[in-house]
MIDOSE-1310 file (N, C-alpha, C; in nm, 2 decimals, decimal comma, always signed):
residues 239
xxxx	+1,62/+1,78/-0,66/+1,48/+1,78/-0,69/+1,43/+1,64/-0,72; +1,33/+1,58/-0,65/+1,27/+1,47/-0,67/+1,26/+1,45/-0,82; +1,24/+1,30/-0,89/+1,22/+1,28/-1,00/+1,06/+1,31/-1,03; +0,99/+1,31/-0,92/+0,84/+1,33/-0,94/+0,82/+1,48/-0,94
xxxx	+0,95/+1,56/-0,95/+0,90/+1,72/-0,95/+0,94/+1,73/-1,13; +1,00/+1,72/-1,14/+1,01/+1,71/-1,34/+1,04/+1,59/-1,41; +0,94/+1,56/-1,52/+0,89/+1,43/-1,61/+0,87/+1,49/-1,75; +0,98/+1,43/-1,83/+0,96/+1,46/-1,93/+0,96/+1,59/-1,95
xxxx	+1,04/+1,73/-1,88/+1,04/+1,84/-1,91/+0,88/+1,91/-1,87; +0,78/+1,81/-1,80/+0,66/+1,89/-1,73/+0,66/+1,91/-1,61; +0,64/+2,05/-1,53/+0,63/+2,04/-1,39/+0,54/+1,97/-1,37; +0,52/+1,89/-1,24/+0,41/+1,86/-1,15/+0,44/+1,86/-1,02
xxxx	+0,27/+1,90/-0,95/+0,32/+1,93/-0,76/+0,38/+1,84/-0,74; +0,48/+1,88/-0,62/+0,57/+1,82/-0,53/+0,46/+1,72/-0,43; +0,51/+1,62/-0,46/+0,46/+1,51/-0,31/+0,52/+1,47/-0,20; +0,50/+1,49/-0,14/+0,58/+1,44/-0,01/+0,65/+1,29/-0,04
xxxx	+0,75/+1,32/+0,01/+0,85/+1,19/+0,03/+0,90/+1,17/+0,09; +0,94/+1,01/+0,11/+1,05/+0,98/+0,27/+1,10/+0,87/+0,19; +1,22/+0,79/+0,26/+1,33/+0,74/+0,24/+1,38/+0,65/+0,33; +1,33/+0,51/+0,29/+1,41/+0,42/+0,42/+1,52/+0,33/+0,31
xxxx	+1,62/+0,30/+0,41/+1,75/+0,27/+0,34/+1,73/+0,07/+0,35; +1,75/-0,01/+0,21/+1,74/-0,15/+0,25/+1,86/-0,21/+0,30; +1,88/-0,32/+0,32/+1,94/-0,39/+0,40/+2,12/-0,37/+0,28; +2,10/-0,33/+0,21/+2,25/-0,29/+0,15/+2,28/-0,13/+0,14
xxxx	+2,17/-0,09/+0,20/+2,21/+0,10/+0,22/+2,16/+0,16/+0,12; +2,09/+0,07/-0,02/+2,03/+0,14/-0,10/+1,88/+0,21/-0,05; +1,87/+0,35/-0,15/+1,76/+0,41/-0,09/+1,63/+0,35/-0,19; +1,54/+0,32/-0,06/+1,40/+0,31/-0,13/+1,35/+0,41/-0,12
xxxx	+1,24/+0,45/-0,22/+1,15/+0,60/-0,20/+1,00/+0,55/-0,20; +0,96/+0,65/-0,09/+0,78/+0,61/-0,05/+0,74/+0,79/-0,13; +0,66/+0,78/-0,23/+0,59/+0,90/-0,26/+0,40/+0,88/-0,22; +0,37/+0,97/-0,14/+0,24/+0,96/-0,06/+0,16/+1,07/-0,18
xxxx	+0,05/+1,03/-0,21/-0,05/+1,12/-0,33/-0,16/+1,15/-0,18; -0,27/+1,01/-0,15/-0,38/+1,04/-0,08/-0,47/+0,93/-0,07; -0,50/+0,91/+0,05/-0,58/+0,78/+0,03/-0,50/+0,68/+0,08; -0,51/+0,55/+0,02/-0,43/+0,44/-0,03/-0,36/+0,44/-0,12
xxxx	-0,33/+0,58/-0,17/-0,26/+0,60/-0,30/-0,12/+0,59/-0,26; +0,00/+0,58/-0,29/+0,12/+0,58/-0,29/+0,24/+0,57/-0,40; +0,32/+0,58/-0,40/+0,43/+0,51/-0,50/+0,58/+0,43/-0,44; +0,64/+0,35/-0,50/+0,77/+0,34/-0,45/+0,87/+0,33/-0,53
xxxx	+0,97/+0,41/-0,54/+1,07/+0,38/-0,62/+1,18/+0,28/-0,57; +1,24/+0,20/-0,61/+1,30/+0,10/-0,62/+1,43/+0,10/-0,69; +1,53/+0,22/-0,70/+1,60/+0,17/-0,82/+1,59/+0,25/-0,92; +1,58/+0,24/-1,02/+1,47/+0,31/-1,17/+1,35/+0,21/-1,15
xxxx	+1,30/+0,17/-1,06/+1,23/+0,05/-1,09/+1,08/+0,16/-1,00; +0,94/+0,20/-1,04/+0,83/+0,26/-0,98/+0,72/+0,16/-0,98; +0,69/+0,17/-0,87/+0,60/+0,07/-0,82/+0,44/+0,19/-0,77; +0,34/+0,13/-0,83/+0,22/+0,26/-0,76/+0,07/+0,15/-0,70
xxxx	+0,08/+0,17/-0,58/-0,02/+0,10/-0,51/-0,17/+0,17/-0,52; -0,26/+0,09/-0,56/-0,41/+0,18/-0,59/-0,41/+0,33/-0,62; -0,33/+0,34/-0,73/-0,35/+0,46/-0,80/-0,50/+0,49/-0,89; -0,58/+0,61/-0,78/-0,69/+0,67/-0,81/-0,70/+0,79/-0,87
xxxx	-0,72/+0,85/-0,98/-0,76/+0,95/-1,05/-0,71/+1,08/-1,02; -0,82/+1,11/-0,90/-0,83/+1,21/-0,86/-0,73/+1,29/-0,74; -0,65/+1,15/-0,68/-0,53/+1,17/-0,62/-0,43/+1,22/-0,62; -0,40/+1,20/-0,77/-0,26/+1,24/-0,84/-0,26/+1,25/-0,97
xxxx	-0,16/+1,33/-1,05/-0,19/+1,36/-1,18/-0,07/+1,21/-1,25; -0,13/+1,13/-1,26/-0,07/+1,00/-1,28/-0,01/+1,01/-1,44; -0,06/+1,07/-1,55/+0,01/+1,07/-1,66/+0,14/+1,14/-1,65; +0,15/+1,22/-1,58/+0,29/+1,31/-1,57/+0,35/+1,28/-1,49
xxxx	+0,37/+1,18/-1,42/+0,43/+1,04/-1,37/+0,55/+0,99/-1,41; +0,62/+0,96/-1,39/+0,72/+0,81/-1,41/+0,62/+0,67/-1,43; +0,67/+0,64/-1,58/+0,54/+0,53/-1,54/+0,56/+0,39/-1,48; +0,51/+0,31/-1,47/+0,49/+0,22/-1,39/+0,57/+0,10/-1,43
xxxx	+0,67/+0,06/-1,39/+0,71/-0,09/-1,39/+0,61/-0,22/-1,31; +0,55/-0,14/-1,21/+0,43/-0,23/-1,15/+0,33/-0,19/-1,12; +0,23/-0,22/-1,09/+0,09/-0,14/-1,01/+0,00/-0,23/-0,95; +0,01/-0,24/-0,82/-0,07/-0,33/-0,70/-0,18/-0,29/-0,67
xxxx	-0,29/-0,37/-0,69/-0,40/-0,32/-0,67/-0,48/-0,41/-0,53; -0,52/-0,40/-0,39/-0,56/-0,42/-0,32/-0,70/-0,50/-0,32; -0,81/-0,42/-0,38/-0,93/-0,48/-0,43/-1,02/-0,36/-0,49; -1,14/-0,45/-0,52/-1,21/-0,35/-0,59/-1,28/-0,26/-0,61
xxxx	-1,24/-0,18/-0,49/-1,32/-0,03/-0,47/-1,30/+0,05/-0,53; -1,40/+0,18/-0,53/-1,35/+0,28/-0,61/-1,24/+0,33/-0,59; -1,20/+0,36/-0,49/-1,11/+0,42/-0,41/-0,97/+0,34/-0,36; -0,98/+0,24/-0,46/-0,83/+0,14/-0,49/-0,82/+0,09/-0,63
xxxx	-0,93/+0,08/-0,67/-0,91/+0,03/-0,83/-0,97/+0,09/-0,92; -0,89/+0,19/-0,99/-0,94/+0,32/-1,06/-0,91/+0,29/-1,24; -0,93/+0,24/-1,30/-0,85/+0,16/-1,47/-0,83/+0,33/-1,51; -0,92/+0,43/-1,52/-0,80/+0,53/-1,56/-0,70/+0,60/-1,52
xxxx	-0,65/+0,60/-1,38/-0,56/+0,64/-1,29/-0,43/+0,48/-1,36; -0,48/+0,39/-1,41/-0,40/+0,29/-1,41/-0,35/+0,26/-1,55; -0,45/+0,31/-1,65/-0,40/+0,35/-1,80/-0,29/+0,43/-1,81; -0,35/+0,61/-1,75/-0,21/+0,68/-1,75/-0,13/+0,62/-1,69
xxxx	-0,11/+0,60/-1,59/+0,07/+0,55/-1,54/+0,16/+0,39/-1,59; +0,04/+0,36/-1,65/+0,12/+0,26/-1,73/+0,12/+0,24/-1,85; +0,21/+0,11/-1,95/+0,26/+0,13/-2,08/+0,22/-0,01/-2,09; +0,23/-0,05/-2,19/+0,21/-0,26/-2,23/+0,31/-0,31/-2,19
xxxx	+0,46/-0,23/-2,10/+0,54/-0,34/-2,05/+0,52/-0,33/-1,91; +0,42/-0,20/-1,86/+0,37/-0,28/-1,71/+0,31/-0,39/-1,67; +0,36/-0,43/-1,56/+0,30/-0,54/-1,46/+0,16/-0,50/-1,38; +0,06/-0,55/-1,36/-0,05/-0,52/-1,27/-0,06/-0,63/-1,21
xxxx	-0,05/-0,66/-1,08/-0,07/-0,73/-0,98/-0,26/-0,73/-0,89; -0,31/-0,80/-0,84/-0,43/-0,75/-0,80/-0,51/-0,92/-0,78; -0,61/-0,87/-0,68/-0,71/-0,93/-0,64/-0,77/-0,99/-0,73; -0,82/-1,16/-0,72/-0,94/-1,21/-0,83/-1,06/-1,12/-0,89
xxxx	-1,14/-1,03/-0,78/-1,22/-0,93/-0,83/-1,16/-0,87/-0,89; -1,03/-0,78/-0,88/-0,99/-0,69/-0,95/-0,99/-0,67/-1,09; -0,95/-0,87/-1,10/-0,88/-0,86/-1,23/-1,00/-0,85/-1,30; -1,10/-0,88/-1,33/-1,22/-0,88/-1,39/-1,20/-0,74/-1,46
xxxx	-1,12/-0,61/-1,41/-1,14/-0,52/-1,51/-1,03/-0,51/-1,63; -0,97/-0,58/-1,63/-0,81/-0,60/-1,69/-0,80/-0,73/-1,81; -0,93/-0,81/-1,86/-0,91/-0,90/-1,92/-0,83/-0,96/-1,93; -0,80/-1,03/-1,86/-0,67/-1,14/-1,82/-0,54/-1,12/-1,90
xxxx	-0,51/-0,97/-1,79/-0,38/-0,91/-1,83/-0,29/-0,90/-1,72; -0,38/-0,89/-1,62/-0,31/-0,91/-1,47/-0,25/-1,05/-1,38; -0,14/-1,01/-1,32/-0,12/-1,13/-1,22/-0,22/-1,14/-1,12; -0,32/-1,22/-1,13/-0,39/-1,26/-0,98/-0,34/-1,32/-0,86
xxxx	-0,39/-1,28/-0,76/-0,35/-1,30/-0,65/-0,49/-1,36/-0,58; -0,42/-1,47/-0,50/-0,54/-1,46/-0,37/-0,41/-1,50/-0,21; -0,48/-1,47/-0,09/-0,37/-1,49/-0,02/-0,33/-1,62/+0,00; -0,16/-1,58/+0,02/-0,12/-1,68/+0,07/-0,01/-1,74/-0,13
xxxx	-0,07/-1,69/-0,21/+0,02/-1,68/-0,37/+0,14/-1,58/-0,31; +0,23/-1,66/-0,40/+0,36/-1,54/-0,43/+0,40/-1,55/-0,58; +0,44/-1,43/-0,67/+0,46/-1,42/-0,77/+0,60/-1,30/-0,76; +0,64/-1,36/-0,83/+0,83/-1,28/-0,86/+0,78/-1,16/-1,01
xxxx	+0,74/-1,07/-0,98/+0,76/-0,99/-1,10/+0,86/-0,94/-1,21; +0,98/-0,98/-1,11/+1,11/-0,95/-1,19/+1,19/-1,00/-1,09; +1,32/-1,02/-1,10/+1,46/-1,08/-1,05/+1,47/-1,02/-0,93; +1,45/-1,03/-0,82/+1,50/-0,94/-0,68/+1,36/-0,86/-0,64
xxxx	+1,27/-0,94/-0,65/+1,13/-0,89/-0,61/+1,01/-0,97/-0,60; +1,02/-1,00/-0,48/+0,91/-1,15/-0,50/+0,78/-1,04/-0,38; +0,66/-1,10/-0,42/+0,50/-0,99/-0,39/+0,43/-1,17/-0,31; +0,42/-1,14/-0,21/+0,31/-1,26/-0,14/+0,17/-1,19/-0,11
xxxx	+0,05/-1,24/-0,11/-0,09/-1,19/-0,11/-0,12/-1,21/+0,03; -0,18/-1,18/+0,14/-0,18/-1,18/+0,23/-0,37/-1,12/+0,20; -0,40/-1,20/+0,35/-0,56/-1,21/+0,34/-0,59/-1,02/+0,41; -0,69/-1,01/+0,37/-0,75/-0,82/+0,42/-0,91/-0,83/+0,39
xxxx	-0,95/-0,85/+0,54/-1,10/-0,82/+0,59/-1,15/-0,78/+0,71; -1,22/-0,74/+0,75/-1,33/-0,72/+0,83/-1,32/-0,84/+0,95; -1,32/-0,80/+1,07/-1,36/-0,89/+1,12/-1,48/-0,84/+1,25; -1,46/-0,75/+1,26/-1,62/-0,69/+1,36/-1,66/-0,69/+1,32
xxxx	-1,81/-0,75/+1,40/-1,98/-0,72/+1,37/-1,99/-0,63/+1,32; -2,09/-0,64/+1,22/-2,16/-0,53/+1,20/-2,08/-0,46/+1,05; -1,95/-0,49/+1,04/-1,82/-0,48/+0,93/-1,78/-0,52/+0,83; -1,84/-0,67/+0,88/-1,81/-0,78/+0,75/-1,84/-0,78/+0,67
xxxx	-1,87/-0,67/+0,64/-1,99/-0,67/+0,48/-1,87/-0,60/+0,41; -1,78/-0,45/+0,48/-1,74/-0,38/+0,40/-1,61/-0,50/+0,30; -1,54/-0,55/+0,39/-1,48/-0,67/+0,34/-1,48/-0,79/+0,33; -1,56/-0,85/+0,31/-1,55/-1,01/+0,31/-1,45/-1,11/+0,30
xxxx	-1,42/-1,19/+0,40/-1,32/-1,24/+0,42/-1,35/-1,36/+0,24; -1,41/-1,42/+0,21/-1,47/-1,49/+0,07/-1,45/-1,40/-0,02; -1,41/-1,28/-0,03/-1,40/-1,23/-0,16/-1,27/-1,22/-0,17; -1,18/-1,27/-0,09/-1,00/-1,30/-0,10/-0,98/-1,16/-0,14
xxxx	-0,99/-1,06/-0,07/-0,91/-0,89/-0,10/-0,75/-0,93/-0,04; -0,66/-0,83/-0,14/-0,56/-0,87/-0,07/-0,50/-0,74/-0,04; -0,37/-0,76/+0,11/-0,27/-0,70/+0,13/-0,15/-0,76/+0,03; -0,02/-0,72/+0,04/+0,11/-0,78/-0,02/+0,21/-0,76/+0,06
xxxx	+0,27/-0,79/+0,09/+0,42/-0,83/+0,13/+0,50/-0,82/-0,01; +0,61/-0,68/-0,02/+0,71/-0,66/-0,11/+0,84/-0,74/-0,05; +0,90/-0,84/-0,11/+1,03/-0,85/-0,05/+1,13/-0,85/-0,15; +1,24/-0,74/-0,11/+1,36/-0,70/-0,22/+1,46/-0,82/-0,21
xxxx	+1,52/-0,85/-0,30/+1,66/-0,99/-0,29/+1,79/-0,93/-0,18; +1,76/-0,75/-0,16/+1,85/-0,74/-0,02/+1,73/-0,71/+0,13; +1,67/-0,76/+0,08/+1,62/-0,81/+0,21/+1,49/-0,73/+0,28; +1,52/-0,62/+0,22/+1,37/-0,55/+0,30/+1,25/-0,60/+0,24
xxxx	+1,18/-0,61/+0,36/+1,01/-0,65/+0,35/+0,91/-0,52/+0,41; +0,84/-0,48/+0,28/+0,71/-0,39/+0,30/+0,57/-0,43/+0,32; +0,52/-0,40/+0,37/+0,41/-0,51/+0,44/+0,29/-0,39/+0,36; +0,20/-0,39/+0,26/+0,13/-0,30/+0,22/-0,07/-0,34/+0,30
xxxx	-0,07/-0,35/+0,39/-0,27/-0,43/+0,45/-0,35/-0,42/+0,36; -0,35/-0,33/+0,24/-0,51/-0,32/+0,19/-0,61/-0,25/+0,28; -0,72/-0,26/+0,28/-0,83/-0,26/+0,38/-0,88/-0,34/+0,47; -0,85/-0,34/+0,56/-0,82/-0,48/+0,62/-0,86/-0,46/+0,81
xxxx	-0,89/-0,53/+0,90/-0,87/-0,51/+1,02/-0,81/-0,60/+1,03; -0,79/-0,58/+1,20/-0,64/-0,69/+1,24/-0,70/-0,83/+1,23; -0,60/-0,93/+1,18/-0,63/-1,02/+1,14/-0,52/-1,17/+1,18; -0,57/-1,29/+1,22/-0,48/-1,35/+1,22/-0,35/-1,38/+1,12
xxxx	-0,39/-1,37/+1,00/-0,27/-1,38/+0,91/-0,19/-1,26/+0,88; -0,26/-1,09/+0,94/-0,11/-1,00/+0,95/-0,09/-1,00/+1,07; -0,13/-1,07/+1,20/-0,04/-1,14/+1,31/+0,11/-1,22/+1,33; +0,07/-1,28/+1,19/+0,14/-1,38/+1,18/+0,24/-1,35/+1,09
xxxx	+0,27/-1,23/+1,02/+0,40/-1,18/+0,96/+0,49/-1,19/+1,05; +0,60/-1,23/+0,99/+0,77/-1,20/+1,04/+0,87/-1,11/+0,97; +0,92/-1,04/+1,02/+1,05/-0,98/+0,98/+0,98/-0,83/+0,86; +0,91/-0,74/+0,91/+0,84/-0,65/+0,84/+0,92/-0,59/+0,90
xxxx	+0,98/-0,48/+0,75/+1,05/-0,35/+0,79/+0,98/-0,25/+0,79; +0,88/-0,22/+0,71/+0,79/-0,11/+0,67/+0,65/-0,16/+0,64; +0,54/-0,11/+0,69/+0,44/-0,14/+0,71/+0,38/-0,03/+0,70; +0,22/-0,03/+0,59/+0,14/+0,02/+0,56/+0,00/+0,03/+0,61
xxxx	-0,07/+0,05/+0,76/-0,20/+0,00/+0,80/-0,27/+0,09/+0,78; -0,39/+0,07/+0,73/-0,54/+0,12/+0,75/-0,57/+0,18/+0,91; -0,64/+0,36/+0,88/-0,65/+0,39/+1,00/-0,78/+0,42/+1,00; -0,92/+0,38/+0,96/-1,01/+0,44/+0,94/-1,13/+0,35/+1,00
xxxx	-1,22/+0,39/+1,07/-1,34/+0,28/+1,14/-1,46/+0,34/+1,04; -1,56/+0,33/+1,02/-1,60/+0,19/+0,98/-1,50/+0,08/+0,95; -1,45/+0,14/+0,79/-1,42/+0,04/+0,66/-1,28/-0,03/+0,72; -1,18/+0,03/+0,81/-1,07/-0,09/+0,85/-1,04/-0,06/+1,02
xxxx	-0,91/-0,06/+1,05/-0,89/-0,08/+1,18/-0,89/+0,03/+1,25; -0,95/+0,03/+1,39/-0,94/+0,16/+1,49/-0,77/+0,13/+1,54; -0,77/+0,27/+1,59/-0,67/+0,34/+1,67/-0,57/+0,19/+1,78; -0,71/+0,13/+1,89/-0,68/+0,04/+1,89/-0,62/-0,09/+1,87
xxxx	-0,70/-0,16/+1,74/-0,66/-0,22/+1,64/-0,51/-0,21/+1,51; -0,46/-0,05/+1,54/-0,40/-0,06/+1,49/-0,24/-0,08/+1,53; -0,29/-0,01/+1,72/-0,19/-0,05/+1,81/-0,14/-0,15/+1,81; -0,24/-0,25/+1,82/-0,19/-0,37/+1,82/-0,14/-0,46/+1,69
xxxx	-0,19/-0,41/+1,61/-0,10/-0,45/+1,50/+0,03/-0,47/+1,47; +0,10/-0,36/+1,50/+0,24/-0,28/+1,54/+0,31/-0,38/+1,62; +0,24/-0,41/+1,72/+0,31/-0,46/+1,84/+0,31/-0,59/+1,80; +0,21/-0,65/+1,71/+0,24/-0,81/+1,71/+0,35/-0,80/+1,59
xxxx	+0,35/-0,72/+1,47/+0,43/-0,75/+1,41/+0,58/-0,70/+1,37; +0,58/-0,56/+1,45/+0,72/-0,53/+1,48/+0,79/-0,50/+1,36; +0,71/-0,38/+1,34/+0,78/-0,33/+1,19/+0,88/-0,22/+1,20; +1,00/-0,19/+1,16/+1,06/-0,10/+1,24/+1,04/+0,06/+1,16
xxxx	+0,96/+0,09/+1,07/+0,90/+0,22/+1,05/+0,75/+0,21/+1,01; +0,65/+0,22/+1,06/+0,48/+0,27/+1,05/+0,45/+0,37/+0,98; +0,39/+0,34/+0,85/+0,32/+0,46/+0,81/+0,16/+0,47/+0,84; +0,13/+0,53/+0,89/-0,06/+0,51/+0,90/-0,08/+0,59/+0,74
xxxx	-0,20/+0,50/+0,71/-0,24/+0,56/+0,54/-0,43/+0,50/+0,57; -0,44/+0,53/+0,44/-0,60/+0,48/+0,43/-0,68/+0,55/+0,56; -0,70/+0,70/+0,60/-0,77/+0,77/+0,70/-0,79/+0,91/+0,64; -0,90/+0,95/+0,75/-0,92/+1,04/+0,70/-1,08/+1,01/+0,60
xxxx	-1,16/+1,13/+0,55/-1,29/+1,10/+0,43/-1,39/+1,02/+0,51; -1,39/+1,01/+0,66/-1,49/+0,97/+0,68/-1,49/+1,05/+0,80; -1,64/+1,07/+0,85/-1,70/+1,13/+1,01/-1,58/+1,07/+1,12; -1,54/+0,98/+1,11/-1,49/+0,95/+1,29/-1,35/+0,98/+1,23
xxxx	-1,30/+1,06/+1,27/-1,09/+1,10/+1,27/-1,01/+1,02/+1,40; -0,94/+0,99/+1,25/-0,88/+0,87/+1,32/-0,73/+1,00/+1,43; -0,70/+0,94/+1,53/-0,63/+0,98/+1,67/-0,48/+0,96/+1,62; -0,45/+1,06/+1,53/-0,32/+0,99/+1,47/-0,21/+1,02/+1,57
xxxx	-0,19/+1,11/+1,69/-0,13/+1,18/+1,79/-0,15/+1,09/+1,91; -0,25/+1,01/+1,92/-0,26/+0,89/+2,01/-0,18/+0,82/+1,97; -0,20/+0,74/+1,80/-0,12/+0,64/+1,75/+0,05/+0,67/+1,77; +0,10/+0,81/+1,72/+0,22/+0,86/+1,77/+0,27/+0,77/+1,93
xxxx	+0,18/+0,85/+1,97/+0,20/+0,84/+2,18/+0,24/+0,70/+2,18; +0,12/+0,61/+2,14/+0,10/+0,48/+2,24/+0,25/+0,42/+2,13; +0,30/+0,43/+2,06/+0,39/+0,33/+1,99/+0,55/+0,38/+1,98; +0,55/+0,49/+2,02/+0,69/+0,55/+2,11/+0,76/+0,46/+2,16
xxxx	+0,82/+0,43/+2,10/+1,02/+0,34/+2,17/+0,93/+0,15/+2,08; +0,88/+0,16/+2,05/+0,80/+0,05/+1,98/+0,86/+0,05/+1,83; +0,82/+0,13/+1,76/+0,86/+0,14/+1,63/+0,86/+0,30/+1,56; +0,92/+0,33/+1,46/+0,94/+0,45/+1,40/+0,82/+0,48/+1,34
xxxx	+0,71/+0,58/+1,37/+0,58/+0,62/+1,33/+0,65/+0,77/+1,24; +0,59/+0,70/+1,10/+0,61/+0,87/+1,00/+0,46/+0,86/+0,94; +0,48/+1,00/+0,96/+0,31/+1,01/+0,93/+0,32/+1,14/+0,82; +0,23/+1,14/+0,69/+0,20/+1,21/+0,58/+0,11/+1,22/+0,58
xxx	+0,06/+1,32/+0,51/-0,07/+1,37/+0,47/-0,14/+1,28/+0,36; -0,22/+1,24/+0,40/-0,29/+1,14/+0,27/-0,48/+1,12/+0,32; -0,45/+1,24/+0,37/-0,62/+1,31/+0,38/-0,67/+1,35/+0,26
């Protein structure tokens, strides 16, 4: 039984989980809540990416050795989703806007920073915006929102986008094992957009996340089709 099915002697629902193995055979864990919401276990070591409220029941959690925050939407940067799952020896990582809710408690990021949170864990900021007309507003490339690049000391790299469409600088990643893209039009990348993502950067497992909660449904059975013999597409519920 997962560690996220009993905490502290409290049940809580079961989340879906998957398991990619790092470059020395140890297992990493992806726990999917909804949204942009996620978790990763590392070890004993829990990592929780834009943990929002209403996602997941975050106090009956494992709490947080880290918590990455993308930028500052409702729907990524929640301070009470980020109270419960952490303690005063958490880390919070996050965007210049972000940190404004955190009174200079957080590591800031803008892209293109790297910050080591602990021994065998180095986090690089990577840029996440908009780049079609008419879009640029939802992200502004000037307001430095970021993605991160996780890299373990055995070697695996998690590429997490943020909100983001395709962009020269997540073109320009090398050596991504696991990758996190936005599937949702307006606010980030179409179907298309995300095809090609894939293919420039050659991740060898895709998770599509951040879809879903808006009018246009993103073609996640297309995304399947077109990326076949390309890279390993796992797909969770995070509608």
């Amino acid at each position: 039984m997962s560690i996220f099915s009993i905490f502290k002697g409290k049940s809580v629902p079961d989340y879906p989980t998957d398991t990619v193995m790092d470059k020395e055979e140890n297992p990493v864990k992806f726990t999917f809540f909804k949204h942009a919401s996620f978790a990763i276990q590392i070890g004993q070591r829990h990592i929780y990416n834009d943990p929002v409220i209403q996602y997941a029941e975050y106090a009956r959690l494992p709490k947080a050795d880290l918590v990455t925050v993308t930028h500052s939407h409702y729907d990524h940067l929640d301070r009470a989703a980020i109270d419960d799952v952490t303690t005063h020896q958490s880390l919070i990582v996050c965007d210049q806007t972000s940190a404004e809710a955190f009174e200079g408690e957080a590591i800031v990021m803008k892209p293109g920073i790297k910050a080591e949170p602990w021994e065998g864990l180095t986090i690089e900021a990577v840029a996440a915006y908009n780049t079609t007309e008419g879009h640029t507003d939802f992200h502004p490339k000037a307001r430095e929102d970021c993605g991160y690049v996780l890299e373990l000391a055995t070697g695996l790299r998690i590429y997490i986008a943020g909100d983001t469409e395709l962009t020269p600088e997540m073109c320009a990643l090398k050596d991504i094992d696991v990758a996190f893209l936005p599937v949702n039009q307006p606010y980030t990348m179409t179907v298309d957009q995300a095809i090609e993502a894939v293919k420039a950067i050659r991740p060898k497992v895709f998770y599509p996340y951040h879809y879903g909660e808006v009018e246009e449904k993103t073609d996640i059975e297309r995304l399947k089709r077109e990326l076949e013999g390309i890279t390993d597409v796992r797909v969770f519920p995070m509608e």
